[in-house]
N, C-alpha and C positions, 0 to 999 in steps of 0.2 A: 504494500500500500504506500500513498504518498503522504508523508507526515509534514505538519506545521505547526509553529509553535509562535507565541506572542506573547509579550509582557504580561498582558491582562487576562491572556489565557492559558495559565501554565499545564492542564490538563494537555496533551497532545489529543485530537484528532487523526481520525484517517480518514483519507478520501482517496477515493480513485474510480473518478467516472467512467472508465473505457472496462472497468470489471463486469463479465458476464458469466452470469449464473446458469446453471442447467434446472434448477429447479422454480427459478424465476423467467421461465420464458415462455413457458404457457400461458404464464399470468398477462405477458404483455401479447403474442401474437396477434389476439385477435381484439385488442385494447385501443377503442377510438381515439385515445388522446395519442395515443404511441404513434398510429396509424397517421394523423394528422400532425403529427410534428414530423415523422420522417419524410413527409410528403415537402413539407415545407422548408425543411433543413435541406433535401436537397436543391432546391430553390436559390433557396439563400448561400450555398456552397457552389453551385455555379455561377451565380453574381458574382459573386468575393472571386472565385478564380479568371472570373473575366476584367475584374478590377484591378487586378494586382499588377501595379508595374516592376517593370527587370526581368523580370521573371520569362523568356521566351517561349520557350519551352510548355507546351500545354498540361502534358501531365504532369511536371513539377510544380507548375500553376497550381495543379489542380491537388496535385500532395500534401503542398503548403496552405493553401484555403483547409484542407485537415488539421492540420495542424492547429492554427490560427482559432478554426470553431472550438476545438477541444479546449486550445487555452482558454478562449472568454468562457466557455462555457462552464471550465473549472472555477473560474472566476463568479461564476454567477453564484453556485453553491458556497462559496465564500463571503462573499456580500451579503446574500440573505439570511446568515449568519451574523452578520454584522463582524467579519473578523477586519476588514478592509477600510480604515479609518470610522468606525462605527457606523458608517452607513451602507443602510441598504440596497443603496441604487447607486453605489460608488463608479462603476465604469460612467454611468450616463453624467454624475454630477461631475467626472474628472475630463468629459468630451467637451461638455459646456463650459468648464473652466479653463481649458484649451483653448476655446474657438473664443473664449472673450480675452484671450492675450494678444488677438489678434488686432492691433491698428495699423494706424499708417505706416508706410515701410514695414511693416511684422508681419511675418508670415511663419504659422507653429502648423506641422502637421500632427495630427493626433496621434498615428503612425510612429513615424519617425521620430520624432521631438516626445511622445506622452512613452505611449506603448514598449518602444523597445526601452525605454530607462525602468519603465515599471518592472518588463521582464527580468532584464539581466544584471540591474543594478539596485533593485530590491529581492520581486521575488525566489531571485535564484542565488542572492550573494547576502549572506546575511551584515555582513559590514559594506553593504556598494552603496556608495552616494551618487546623487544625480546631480550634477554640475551646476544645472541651471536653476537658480532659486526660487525661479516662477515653477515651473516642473516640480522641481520638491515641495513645494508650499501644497499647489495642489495635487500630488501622490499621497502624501501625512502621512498616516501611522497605519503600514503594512507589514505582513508577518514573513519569514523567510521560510520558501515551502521546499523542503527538503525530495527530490527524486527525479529531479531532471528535465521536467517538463517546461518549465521556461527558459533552459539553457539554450544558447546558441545552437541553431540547427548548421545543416551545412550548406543550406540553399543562403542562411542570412551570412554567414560566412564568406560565399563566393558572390552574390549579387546585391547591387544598392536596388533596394526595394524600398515602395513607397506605394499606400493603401490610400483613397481619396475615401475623406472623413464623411461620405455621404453614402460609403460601403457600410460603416460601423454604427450610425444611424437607422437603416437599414434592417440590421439583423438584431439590433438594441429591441426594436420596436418588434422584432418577432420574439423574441426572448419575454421580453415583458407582458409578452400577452399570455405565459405560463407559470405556475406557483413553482417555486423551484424551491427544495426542500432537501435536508441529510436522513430525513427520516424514512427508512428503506421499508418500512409497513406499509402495507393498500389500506387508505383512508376514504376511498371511494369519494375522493375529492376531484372537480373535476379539473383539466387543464395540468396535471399534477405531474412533474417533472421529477425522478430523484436519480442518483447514480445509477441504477440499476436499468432504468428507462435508456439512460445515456448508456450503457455498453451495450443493449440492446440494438438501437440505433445502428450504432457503429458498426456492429457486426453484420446487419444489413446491410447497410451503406458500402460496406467493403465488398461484401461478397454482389451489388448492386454496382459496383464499379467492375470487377472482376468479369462480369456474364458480358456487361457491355449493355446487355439490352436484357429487362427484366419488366413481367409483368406489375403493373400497382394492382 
């Protein structure tokens, strides 16, 4: 599992949304809400891979839009935790506090300038600071998630990539329209997102990439 730890939370968590269960797959196969997000996840994962600059290459486009979903996504379960500066809606409140650094001559991508300092100079380094003191003001008080998932890949490694912040807007807005939750029990709530749902997904989704062409 991926552990994290915080001042205020010295209990450890685990989390790991790409976990898929054998005895939880029944539960979602034939589950509207499951049904209806994977429909729209892929949606929202072919935008994002058509958005992505640098990147030429389509199925590495399309690798990294992977990737990218799984981190916010991880991130979402985090938030709704409140581990992520105590707010709930931290990705959208640190978009908005982005795009208002923006005046005349300022130009901050939410990408580039937010996202990768959040990755690789919080959540994946537990002493990394973020240079720029607009960026750190609004990042705050983030946990270091220990297992690799925000670590440098080797697409961001080899290519200057850059996401336009009407991608992340985008899939904010479809994320938000579901309860995301660590609680892995069926509460027959609707809209109802939890790890489990998510490595369900994925495992789709891959074997969905895989065929090339697969019935909905």
């Amino acid at each position: 599992g991926l552990a994290f730890s915080q001042k205020d939370h010295q209990t450890p968590g685990l989390i790991n949304p790409v976990t898929v269960r054998e005895k939880i797959r029944g539960q979602f196969e034939s589950g509207e809400v499951t049904s209806d997000f994977f429909k729209n996840f892929r949606e929202k994962h072919e935008l994002l891979s058509g958005e992505i600059r640098g990147i030429e290459n389509p199925e590495e486009a399309s690798s990294y839009s992977t990737l990218m979903l799984n981190r916010l996504m991880f991130i979402y379960f985090l938030q709704k935790k409140e581990f992520l500066n105590g707010d709930p809606n931290y990705l959208k409140t640190c978009l908005h506090g982005v795009q208002a650094l923006k005046g005349e001559n300022k130009f901050y991508s939410f990408y580039k300038d937010y996202l990768m300092e959040l990755f690789f100079n919080k959540l994946d380094n537990a002493n990394g600071v973020i240079k720029d003191p607009n960026i750190e003001a609004i990042a705050g008080d983030v946990p270091y998630v220990n297992g690799g998932v925000f670590s440098k890949s080797q697409a961001e490694s080899v290519y200057e990539i850059d996401i336009p912040d009407a991608a992340f807007e985008e899939i904010f807005a479809f994320f938000d329209s579901y309860t995301w939750h660590l609680d892995t029990r069926p509460t027959g709530r609707p809209n109802e997102i939890n790890p489990e749902v998510i490595g369900y997904i994925f495992e789709q989704y891959i074997n969905f990439t895989a065929e090339g062409k697969k019935e909905n």
